[in-house]
N, C-alpha and C positions, 0 to 999 in steps of 0.2 A: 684396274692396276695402274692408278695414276698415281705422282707423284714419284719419291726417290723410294726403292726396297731394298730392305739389307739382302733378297733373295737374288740371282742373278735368271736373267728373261728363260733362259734354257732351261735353269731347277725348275722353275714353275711351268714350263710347256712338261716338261716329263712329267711332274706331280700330279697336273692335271690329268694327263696321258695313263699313269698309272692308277690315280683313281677311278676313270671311266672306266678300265681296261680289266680292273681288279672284281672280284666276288665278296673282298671284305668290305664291310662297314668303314665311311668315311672318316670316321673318327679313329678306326684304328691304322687308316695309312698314315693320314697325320701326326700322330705318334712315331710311327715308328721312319717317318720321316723327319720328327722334330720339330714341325709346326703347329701352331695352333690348328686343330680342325675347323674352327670359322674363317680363321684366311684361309684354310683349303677350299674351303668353301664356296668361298667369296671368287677363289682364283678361278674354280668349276663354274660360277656360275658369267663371268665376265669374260672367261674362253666363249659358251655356249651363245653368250650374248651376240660378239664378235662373227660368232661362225651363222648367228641367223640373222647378222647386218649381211654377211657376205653377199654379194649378187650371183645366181646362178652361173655365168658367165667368167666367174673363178678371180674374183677383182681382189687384188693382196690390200692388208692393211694400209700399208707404206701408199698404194694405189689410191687410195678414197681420200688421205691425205693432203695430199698433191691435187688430186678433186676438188677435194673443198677449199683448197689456200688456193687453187688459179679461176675457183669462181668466184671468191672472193675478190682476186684482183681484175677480175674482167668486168664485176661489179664496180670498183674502185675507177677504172678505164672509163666505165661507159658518162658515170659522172661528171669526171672531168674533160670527157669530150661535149656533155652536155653544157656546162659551167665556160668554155671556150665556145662554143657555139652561141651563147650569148651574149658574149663577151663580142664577139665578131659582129653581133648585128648591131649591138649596142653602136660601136665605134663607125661600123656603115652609118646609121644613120645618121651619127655625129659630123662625119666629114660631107655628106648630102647637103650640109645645110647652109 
């Protein structure tokens, strides 16, 4: 579900919701919800996706997010602590001499 959709995040959690939930053939909720059956589809299979990223331990989307952007910046950190710590000894031994 990337990018921008004419659908709004809440149609497609219920659609989803209603598909799983339903005894009809996927194709006919789609209809009769007005979407294509392969974006239902696709919406069923990237919900399922999502729910068996999830961690036991009940980690929200929004959660793993935030996860990956402040290891990403703790990455970013450790760097330029290393890139200054060179820089530091560089200039020690410059003044040593």
């Amino acid at each position: 579900m990337s990018g921008k959709s004419k659908y709004p995040e809440q149609f497609r959690k219920d659609a989803v919701e209603l598909a799983r939930s339903s005894d009809r053939p996927l194709r006919r909720v789609a209809r009769e919800l007005g979407v294509n059956h392969e974006t239902l589809r696709n919406w069923v299979r990237a919900a399922d996706r999502a729910q068996a990223a999830a961690p036991v331990a009940g980690v929200s989307a929004d959660e793993r997010q935030e996860l990956r952007e402040l290891r990403k910046r703790v990455a970013e950190l450790e760097l330029e602590k290393e890139i200054l710590r060179k820089a530091a000894a560089y200039f020690a031994k410059e003044m040593g001499r």
